[in-house]
N, C-alpha and C positions, 0 to 999 in steps of 0.2 A: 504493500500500500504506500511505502515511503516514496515512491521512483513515482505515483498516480501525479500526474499534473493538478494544480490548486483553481486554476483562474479558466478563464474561458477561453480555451485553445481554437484554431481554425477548424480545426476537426471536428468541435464541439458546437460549432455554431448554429448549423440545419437545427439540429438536433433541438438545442436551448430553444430554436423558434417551432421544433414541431413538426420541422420539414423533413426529418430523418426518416429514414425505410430502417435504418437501425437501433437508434436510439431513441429515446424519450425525452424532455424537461425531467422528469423525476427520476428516470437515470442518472442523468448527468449531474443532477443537484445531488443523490447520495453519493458519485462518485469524488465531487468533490466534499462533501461538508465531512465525508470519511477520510479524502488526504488531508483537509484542517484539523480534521479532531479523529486520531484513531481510535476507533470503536463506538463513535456517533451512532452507529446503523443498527451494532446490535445490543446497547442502550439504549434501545428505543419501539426496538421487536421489527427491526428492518431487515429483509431480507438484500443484500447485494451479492450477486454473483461475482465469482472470480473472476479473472480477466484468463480468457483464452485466446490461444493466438487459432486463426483459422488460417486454410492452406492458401488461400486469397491475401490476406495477410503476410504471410511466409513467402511467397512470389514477387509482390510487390516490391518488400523491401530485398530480395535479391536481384532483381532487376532493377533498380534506383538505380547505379551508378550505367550501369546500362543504357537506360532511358537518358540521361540526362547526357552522354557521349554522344549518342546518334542525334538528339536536339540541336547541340551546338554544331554539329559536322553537318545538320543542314541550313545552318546560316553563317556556317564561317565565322562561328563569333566565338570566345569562351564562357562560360557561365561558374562563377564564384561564387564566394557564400555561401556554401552549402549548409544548411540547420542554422546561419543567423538567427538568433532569435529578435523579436520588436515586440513594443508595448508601445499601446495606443497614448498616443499620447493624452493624460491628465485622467487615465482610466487605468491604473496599474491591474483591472482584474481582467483585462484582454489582451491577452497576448498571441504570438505563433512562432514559427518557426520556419521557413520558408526551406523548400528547395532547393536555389540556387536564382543567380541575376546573372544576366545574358549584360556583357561588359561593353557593347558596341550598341545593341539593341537597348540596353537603361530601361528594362524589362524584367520579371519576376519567371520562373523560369519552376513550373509542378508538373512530377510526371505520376501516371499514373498507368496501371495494368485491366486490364477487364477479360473478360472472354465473348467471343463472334454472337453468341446468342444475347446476350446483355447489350453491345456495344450496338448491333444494329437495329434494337428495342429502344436503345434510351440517347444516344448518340444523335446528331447531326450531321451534315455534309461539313467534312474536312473543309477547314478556312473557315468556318463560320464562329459564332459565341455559342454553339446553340451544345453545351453538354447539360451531362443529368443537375439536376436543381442545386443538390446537397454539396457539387463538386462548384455550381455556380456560389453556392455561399460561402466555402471555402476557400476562395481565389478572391471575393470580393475581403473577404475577413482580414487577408493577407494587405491587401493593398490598402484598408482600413488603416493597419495597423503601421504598415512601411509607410504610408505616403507615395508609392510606387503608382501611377494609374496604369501600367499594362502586365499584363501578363500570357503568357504562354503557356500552354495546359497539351501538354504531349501526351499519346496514350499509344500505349501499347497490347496488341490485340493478340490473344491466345485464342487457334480455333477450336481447341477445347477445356471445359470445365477444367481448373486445374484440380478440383478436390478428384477427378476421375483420375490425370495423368499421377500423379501417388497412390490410388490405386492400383497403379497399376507397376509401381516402385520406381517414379521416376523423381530427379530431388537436385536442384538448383545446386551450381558449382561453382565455387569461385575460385577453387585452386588454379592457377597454369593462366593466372590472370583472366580468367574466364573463357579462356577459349576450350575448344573441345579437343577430345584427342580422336576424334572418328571423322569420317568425311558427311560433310554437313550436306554434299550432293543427293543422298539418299532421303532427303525430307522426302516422305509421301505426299499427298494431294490435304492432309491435315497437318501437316507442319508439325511431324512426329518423323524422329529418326528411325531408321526401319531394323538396324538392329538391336535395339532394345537396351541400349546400356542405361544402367541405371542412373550416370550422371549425365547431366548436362551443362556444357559452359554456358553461362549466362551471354557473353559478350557474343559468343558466335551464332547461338541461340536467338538473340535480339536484332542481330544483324541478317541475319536468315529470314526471320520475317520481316523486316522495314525490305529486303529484298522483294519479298511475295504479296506486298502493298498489305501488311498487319501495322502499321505503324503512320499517327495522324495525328494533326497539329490543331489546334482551335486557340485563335488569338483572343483575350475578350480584354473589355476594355472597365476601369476603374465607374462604379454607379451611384454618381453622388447618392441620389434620393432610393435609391435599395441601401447605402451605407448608413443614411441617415434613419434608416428604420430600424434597422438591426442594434444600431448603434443601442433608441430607446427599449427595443425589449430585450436587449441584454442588461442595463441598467436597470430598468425594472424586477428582473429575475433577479441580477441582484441584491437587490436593496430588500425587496421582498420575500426573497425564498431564502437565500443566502447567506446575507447577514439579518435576517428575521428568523431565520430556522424553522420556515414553514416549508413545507411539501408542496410542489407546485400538483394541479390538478392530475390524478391516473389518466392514460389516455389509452389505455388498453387493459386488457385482462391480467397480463405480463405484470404490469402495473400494479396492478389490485393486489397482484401477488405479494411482491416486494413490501409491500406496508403493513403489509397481514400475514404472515405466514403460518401460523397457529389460531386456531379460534380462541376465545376470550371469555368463557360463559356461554351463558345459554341466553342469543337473543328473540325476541317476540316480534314477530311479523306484523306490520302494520296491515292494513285493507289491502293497502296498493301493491304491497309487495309481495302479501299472500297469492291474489290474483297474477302476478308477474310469475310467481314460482311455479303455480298451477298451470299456464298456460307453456310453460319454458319444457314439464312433462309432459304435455300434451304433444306438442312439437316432439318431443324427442321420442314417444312411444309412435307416432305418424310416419314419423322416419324409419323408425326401424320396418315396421312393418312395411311403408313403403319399398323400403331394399329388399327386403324380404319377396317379396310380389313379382319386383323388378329382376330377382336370381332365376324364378320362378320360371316368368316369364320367358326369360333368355332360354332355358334349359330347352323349354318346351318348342321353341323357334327354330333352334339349333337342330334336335331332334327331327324336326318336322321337314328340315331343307334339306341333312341329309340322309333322311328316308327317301327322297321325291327327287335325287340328284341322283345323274348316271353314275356319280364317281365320288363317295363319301371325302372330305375333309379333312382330314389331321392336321397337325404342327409341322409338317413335312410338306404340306402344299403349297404351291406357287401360284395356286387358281386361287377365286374367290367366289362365292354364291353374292347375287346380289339378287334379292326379295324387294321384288314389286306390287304395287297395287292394283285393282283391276284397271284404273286410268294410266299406267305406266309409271307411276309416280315411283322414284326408290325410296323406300320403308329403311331396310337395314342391309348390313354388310358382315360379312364374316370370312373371315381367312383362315381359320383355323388356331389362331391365337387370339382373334381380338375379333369381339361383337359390337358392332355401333348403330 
């Protein structure tokens, strides 16, 4: 808990406003009111989870120095500072840590990792501002904090999940200066080495796909009137939640968790909540049975297509049955693995 950051980092920012797919407000406030006060959370029956690092995590920062070579080598420029920290100025509780500054460009210089199914979900057309929200409020946070208005937001694209590629025992290299000792010719059509070793140099790795067009630059530009709002509900989080040591509101179930983790007695249900509970089993026994109906059904479908089929179905077909209506309409689809 000693090494947990205190103040409201860039990373922490979405998050503090809400914007996070990962974090909460009431994460972020026990993570920090627990690196100001250890043992805050559970003097107080809070539950806060350990910090885990994920395989997205563990990629990322083996590619960082990676990312930020091939950045500079495509503008000719060097990029320095690498983990400067800044504080905002006359707000010592916002701070970050930057990347790196592009020394010719007088630009802020963050890279990041994703994978092909994420990046062409949440991504925009290379050269544009247009990346995911939470990376938009961390680049603005940055130059909040620096005074910087530009920045550059490099990313780097894996065509797949990396939680799969360790699955499958493969694990970022930085010995040999990150280069690989196999011929990097052998990438297949998923930018996977074909003979299976289980290291890979990062640097050859990195340059292998900026080769195969995995690698994309997004300039964005400093937002007065988005910094000026962040700026007030970070102050406000602060003053409020912070140094008031109140809980900012749960916004999830997750949530509800962390403040409650043991029941407390025996409560009595109001009108409204009895009805709320009533109807929540109601719902839930519907369901079930609905699934139930729905396995039913399938069974019965399946049965039915291939009894009336020249040539039955298994996990070994390459055919598919497709059930029609009497208007030609198509109903459902089976392969042998999967009914829809």
């Amino acid at each position: 808990m000693g090494s947990t950051p205190i103040n409201i980092s860039a990373s922490r920012g979405a998050a503090v406003l809400g914007m996070s797919e990962w974090s909460t407000p009431l994460k972020v406030w026990m993570e920090i009111m627990e690196a100001k006060e250890p043992g805050f959370c559970a003097g107080r029956g809070y539950k806060l989870e350990p910090f885990e690092e994920s395989a997205a995590m563990r990629w990322g920062l083996a590619f960082e120095d990676e990312i930020c070579k091939i950045a500079a080598d495509k503008h000719n420029d060097g990029i320095t500072w690498h983990e400067k920290e800044y504080e905002k100025s006359g707000f010592d509780y916002i701070t970050c840590h930057i990347d790196g500054y592009y020394k010719n460009l007088k630009g802020l210089h963050e890279g990041k990792t994703t994978n092909s199914r994420t990046y062409y979900s949440k991504w925009g057309e290379p050269g544009t501002d247009h990346i995911p929200r939470s990376y938009q409020i961390q680049v603005q946070h940055q130059m909040l904090c620096s005074g910087i208005n530009d920045c550059i937001v490099s990313v780097l694209v894996f065509p797949k999940m990396v939680d799969e590629w360790e699955e499958m025992g493969w694990r970022p290299d930085h010995s040999n200066g990150g280069e690989s000792s196999h011929d990097l010719n052998k990438l297949n059509e998923d930018g996977i080495h074909m003979d299976y070793s289980e290291e890979i140099g990062t640097l050859d790795w990195a340059q292998a796909l900026d080769q195969m067009g995995f690698f994309h630059q997004y300039p964005v530009k400093a937002n007065p009137d988005l910094q000026a709002l962040m700026l007030e509900k970070y102050t406000a989080f602060w003053n409020a939640n912070v140094l008031g040591k109140v809980p900012p509101e749960p916004r999830n179930y997750d949530d509800i968790k962390r403040l409650a983790i043991e029941p407390k007695g025996t409560i009595v249900a109001t009108e409204e909540e009895w009805r709320w509970s009533k109807e929540y089993k109601d719902i839930t026994d519907e369901m079930r049975a609905a699934n139930k109906r729905k396995d039913e059904l399938k069974t019965l479908l399946i049965k039915n297509m291939n009894s009336r089929a020249e040539a039955p179905i298994d996990d070994d077909s390459v055919e598919k049955f497709i059930l029609v209506g009497p208007d030609g309409e198509k109903l459902n689809t089976f392969n042998g693995k999967t009914f829809r």
